[in-house]
C-alpha positions as CSV (number, residue, x, y, z in Angstrom):
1,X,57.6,-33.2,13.5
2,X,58.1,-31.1,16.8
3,X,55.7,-31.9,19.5
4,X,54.8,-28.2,19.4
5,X,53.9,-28.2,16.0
6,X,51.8,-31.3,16.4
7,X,49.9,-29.5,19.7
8,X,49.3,-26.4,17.5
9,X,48.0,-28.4,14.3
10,X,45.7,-30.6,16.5
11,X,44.6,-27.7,18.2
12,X,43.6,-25.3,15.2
13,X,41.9,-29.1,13.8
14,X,39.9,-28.8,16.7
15,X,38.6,-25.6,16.3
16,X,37.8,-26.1,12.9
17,X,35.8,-29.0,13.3
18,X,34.1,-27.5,16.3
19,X,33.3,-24.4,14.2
20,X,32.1,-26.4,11.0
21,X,29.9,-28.5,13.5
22,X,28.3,-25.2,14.8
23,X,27.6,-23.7,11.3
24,X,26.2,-27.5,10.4
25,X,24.0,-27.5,13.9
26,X,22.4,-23.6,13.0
27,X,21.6,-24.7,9.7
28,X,20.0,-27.7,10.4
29,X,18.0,-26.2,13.2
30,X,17.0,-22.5,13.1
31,X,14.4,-21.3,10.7
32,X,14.1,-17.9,8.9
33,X,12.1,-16.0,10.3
34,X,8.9,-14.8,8.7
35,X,7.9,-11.5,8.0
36,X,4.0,-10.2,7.5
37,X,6.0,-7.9,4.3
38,X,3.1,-9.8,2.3
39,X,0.6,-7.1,4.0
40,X,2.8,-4.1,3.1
41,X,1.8,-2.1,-0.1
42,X,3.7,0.9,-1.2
43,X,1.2,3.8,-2.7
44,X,1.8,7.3,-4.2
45,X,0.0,10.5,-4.5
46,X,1.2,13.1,-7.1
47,X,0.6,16.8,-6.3
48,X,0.2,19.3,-9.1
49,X,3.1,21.8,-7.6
50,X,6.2,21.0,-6.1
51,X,6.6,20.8,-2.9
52,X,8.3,22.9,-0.5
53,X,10.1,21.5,3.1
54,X,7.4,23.2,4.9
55,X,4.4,21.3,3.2
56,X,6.5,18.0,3.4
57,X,6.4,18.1,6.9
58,X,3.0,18.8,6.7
59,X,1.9,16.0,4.6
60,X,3.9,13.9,6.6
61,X,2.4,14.6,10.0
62,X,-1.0,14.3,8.3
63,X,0.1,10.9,6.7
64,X,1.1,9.5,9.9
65,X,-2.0,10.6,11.9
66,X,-3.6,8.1,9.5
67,X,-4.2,5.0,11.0
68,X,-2.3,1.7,8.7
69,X,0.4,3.7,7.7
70,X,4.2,3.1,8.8
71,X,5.1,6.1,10.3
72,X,8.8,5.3,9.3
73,X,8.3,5.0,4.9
74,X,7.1,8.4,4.0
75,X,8.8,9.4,1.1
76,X,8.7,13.3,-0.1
77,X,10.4,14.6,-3.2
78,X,9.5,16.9,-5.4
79,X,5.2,17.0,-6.3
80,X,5.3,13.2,-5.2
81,X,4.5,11.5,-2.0
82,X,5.2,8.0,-1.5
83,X,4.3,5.9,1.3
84,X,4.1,2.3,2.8
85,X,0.5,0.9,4.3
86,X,-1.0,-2.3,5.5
87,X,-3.4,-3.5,3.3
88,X,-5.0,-5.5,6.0
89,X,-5.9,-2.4,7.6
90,X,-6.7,0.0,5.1
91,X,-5.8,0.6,1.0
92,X,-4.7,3.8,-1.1
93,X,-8.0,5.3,-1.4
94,X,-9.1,5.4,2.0
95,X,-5.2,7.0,2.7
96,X,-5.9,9.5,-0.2
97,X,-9.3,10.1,0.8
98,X,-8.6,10.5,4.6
99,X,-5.4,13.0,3.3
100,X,-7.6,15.3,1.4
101,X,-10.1,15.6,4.8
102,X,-7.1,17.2,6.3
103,X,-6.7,19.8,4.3
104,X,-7.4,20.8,1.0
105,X,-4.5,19.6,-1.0
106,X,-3.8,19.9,-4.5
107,X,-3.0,16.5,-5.6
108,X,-4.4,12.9,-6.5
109,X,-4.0,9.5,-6.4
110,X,-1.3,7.7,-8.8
111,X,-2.8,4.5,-10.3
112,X,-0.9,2.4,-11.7
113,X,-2.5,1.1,-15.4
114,X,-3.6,-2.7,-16.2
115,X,-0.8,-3.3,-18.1
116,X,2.0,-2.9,-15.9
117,X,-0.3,-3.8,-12.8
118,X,-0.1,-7.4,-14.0
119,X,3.8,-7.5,-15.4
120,X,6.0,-9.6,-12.8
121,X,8.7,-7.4,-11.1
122,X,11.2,-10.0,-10.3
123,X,14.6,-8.4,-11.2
124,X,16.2,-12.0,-11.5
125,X,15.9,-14.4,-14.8
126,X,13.8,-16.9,-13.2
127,X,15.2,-19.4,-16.1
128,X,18.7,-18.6,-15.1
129,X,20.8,-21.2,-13.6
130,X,21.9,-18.7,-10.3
131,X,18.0,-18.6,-9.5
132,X,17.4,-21.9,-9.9
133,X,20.4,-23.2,-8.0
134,X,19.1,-20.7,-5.4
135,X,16.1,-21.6,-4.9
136,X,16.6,-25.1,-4.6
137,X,19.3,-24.3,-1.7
138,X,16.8,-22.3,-0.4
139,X,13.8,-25.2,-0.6
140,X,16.6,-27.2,0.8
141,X,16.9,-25.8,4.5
142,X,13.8,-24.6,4.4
């Protein structure tokens, strides 16, 4: 083989190594990072008319005035509000209750019943053979 050729293979070996060594190194060594989404709750209020773009900006400004909220996840469409809140620092009725303070709003709480309150809302077959395999690659570097 040309000398050239030899350079250029030995070279682009090299690189490859150096690159798989990296990827090895970073997944040996840095952990996820962990996210407090365990105190995050989404909630929803239903109004009894639709809503127009002048009341959603309304009931947002209200919303975020409310302290637990994240100002960022209000969700407006149609005669429903949805929003996200810390359920460390305050829950759905105190929000809904704190809302109707403000002004005298047509609307109340959504609750959801006992029987889909306790149903599990994974979207994945946790007997499948993908989430198993997952989750043990996960436990893995982890």
């Amino acid at each position: 083989m040309k000398p050239i050729i030899k350079k250029g293979l030995l070279i682009i070996g090299g690189i490859l190594l150096l690159c798989v060594a990296i990827l090895l190194y970073h997944v040996i060594t840095v952990k996820p990072a962990e996210y407090e989404n365990a105190n995050i709750q989404v909630s929803r209020i239903d109004f009894e008319n639709n809503i127009d773009a002048a009341q959603a900006k309304q009931i947002c400004t209200d919303l975020r005035s409310i302290k637990g909220l994240t100002s960022d996840s209000i969700i407006v469409k149609r005669n429903v509000v949805v929003y996200f809140h810390n359920n460390k620092m305050t829950n759905s009725e105190k929000v809904f209750n704190e809302l109707m303070h403000k002004r005298d709003y047509k609307a109340k709480r959504f609750i959801v019943d006992a029987k889909l309150a306790n149903k599990a809302v994974c979207p994945m077959d946790q007997n499948s053979f993908s989430y198993k395999l997952f989750k043990t690659v996960n436990h893995f570097f982890n």
